[in-house]
C-alpha positions as CSV (number, residue, x, y, z in Angstrom):
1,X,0.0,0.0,0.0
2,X,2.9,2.4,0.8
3,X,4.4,2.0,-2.8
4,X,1.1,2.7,-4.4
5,X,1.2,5.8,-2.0
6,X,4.4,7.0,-3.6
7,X,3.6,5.5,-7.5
8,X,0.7,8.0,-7.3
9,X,2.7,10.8,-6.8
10,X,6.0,9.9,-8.1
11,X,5.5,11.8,-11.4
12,X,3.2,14.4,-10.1
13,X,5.0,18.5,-10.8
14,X,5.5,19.8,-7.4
15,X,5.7,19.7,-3.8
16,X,2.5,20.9,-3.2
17,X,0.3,19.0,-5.4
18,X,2.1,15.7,-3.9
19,X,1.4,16.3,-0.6
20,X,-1.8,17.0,-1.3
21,X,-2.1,14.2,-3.2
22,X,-0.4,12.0,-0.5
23,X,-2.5,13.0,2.2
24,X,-5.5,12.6,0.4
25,X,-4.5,8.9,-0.5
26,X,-4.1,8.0,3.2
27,X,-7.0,9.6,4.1
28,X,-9.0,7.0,1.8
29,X,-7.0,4.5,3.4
30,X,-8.6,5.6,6.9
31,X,-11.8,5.7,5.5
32,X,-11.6,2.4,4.3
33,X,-10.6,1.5,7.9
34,X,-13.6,2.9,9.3
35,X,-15.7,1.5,7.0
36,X,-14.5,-1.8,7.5
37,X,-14.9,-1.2,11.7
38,X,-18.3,-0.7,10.8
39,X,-18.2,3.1,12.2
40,X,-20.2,4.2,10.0
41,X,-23.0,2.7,11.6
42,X,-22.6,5.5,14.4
43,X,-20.9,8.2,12.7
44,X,-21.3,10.5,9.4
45,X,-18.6,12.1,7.6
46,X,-18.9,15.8,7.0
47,X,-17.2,18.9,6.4
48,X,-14.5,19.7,3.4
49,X,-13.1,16.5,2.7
50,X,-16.6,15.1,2.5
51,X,-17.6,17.4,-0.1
52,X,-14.3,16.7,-2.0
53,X,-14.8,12.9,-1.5
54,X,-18.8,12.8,-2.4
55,X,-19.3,15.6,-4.4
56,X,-16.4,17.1,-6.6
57,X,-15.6,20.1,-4.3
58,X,-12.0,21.2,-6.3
59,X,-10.3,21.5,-3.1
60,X,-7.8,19.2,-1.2
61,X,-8.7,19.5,2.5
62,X,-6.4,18.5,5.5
63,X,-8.9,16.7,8.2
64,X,-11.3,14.4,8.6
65,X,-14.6,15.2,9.9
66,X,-17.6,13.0,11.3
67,X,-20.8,13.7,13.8
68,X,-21.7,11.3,15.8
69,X,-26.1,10.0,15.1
70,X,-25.8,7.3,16.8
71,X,-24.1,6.7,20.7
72,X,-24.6,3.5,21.3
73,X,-22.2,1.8,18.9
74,X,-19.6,4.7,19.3
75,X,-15.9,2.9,19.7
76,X,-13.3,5.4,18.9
77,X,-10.1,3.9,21.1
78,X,-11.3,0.8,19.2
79,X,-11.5,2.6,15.6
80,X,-8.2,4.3,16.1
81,X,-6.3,1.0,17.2
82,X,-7.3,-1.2,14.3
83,X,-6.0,2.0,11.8
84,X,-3.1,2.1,13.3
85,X,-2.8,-2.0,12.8
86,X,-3.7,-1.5,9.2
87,X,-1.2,1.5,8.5
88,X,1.4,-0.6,9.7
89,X,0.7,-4.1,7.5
90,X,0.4,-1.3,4.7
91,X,4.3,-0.3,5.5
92,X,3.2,2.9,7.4
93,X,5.1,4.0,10.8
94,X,2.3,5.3,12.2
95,X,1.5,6.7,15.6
96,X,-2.0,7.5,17.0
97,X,-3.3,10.1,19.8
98,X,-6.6,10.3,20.8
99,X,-8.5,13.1,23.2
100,X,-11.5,12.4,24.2
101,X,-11.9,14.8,27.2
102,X,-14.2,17.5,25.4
103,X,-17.0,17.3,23.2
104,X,-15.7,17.5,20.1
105,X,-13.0,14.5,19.8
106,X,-9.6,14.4,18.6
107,X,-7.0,12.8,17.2
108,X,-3.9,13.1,15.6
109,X,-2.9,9.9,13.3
110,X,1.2,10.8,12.3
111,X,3.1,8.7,9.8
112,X,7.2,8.8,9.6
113,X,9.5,8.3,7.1
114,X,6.8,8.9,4.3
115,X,7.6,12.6,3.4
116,X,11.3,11.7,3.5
117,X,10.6,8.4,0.9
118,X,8.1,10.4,-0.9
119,X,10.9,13.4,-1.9
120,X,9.0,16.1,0.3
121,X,11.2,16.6,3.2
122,X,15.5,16.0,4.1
123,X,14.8,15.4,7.7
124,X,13.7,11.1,8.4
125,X,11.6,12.0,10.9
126,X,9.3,14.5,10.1
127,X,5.9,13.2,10.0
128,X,2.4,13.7,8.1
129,X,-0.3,14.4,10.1
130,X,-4.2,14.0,9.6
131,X,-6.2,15.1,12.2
132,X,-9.5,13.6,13.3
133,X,-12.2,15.1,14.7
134,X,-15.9,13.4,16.3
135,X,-18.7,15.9,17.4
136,X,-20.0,13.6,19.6
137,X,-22.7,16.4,20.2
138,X,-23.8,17.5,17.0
139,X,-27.2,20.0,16.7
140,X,-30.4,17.9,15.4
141,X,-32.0,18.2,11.7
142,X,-29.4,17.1,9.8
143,X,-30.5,14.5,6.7
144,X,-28.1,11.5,6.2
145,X,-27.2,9.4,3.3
146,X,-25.4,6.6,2.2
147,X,-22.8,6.5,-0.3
148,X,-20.3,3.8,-2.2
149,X,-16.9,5.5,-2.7
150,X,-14.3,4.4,-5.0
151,X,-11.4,7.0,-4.7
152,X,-8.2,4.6,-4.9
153,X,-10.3,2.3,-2.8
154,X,-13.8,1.0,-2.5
155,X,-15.7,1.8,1.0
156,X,-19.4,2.5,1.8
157,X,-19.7,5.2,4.5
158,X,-22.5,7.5,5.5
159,X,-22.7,11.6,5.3
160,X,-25.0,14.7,5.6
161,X,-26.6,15.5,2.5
162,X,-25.6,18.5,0.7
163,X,-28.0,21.1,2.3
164,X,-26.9,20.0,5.6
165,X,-23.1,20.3,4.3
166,X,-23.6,23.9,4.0
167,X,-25.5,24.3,7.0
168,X,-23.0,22.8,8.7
169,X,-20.3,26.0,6.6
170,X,-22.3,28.5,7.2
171,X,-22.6,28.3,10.8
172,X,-18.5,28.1,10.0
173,X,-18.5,31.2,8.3
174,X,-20.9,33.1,11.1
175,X,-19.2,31.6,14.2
176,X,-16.0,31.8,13.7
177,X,-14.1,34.3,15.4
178,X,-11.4,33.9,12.6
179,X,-11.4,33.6,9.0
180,X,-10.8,30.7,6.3
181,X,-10.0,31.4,2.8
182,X,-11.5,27.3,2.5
183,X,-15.2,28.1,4.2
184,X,-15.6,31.3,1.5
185,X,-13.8,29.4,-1.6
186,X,-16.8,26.6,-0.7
187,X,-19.3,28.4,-0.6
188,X,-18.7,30.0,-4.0
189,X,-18.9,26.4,-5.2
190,X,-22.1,26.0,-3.5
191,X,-24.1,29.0,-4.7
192,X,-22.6,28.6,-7.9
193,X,-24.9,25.6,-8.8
194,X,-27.7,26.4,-10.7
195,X,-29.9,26.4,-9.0
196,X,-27.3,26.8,-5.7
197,X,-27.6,24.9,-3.2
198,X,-29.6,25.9,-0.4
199,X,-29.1,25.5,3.2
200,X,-31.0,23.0,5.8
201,X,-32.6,26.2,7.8
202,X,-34.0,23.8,10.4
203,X,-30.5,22.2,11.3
204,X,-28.7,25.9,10.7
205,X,-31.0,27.5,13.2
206,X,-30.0,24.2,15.3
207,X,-26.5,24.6,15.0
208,X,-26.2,28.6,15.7
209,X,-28.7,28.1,19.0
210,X,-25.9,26.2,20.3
211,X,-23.9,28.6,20.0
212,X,-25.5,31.7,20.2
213,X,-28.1,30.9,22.7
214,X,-29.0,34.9,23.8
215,X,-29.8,36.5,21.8
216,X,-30.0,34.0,19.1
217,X,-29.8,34.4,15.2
218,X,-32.5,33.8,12.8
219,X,-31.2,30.8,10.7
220,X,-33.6,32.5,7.8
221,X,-31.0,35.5,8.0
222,X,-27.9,33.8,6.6
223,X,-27.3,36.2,3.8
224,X,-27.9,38.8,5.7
225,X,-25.2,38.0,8.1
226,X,-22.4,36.5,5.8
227,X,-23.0,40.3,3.6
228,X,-22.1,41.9,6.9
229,X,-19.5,39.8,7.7
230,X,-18.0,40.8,3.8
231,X,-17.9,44.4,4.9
232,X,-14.2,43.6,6.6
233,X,-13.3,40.6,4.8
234,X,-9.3,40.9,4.1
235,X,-9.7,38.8,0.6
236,X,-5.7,38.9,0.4
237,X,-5.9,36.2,3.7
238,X,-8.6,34.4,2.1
239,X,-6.4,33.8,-0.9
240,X,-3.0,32.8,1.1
241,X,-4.9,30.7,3.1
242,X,-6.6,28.5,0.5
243,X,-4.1,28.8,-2.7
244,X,-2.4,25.6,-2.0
245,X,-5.3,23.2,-1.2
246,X,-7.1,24.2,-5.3
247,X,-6.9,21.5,-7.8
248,X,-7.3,25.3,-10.0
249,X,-5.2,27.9,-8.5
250,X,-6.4,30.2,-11.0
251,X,-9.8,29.9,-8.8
252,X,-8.1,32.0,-6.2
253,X,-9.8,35.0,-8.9
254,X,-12.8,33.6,-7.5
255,X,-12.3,35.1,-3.9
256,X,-13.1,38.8,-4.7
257,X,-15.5,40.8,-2.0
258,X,-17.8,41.8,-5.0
259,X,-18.0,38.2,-6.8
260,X,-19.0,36.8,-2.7
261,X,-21.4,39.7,-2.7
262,X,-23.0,39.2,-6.0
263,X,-23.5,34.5,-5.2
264,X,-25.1,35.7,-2.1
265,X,-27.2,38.2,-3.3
266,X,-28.1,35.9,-6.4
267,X,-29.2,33.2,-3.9
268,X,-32.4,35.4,-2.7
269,X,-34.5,34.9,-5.8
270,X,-34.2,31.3,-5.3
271,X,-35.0,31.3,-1.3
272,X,-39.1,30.4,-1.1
């Protein structure tokens, strides 16, 4: 498994696009892992690297994301333990750390030697991270689906839809105290479906009353508030922080204040 890691890279132009690359290939490896520890039964994949995997999204993403629907079959220690096994008959040195002490849990899953092998890095020991997180709390409303993936490998896993996707980014893009050149790059590709996609407004109003219980946002206001939150936008951050994660890096053009302005404002014809 780690030579088909490195084949699939080996003639690829430049640093960036193999890492990206790499990461992404070990990334389906985990997900084949938790598809065969039958986590999916508990747990549903979301955020970017869902939308890349499922649906298209031209953007390489960094972590893996998942909400728990189901607690009674939850058994992360477990999960991460049998990746870990399977890394290593794959000729991955992989470590594992897992934090379970707050609501949202962690891990970091580190492999060795690969960036070194792989041309990336001089230093033996510098390691590739993935990070895993589990809301094990997750607001109510969402719709789930099933899906067959066959990115490098075959695995079955379960995910939000795509309304809930974006629910799930836009309470992102309002809560945040910071910004992310990824959440605004992906919601241009959202709203620039015709018709866009549209929001889950009953699992968005779920989401932000977590966080903003008093005095809480309307869920029905999402334009409203990502327009304000334009008004200070520093697009030039936007653009460093996302340029190396496009399949397109041309796309970066995208990420303007007026072109966010104008997919947002497009969006309110096609609200009911």
């Amino acid at each position: 498994m780690k030579e088909a890691a490195l084949a699939i890279i080996r003639d690829l132009p430049g640093p960036t696009e193999k890492l990206n690359r790499l990461r992404e290939y070990l990334q389906t490896f985990l997900l084949r892992s938790l598809h065969e520890s039958e986590a999916f039964g508990s747990i549903a994949f979301v955020g970017g690297t869902a939308l890349r995997f499922l649906y298209g999204l031209p953007r390489f993403s960094e972590d893996l994301d998942f909400s728990v629907y189901r607690k009674e079959s939850y058994e992360p220690v477990k999960w991460m333990q049998k990746a870990k096994r399977d890394l290593s008959l794959a000729g991955f040195q992989a470590e594992i750390r897992w934090n379970d002490r707050r609501t949202v849990n962690s891990g970091w899953i580190r492999m060795g030697d690969i960036l070194k092998e792989a041309g990336l890095s001089a230093l033996k020991n510098q390691k590739l991270s993935i990070k895993i997180e589990i809301d094990t709390q997750p607001p109510k409303g969402e719709t789930l689906k099933r899906s067959l993936v066959t990115r490098h490998l075959s695995f079955a896993l379960c995910h939000y839809d795509l309304p809930s996707l974006l629910s799930g980014k836009l309470h992102a893009l309002i809560s945040r105290p910071y910004i992310k050149g990824r959440d605004w790059y992906d919601l241009v590709w959202y709203l620039s479906h015709r018709p866009p996609i549209l929001p889950n407004l009953a699992f968005l109003q779920n989401a932000l009353s977590q966080t903003h219980p008093d005095p809480q946002i309307n869920a029905n206001d999402w334009i409203e508030l990502l327009l304000k939150r334009l008004e200070s936008l520093d697009t030039k951050a936007l653009i460093e922080d996302v340029h190396a994660f496009l399949e397109r890096p041309n796309d970066t053009a995208l990420l303007t204040r007026q072109n966010l302005v104008t997919v947002l404002k497009q969006c309110r014809k096609f609200e009911s």
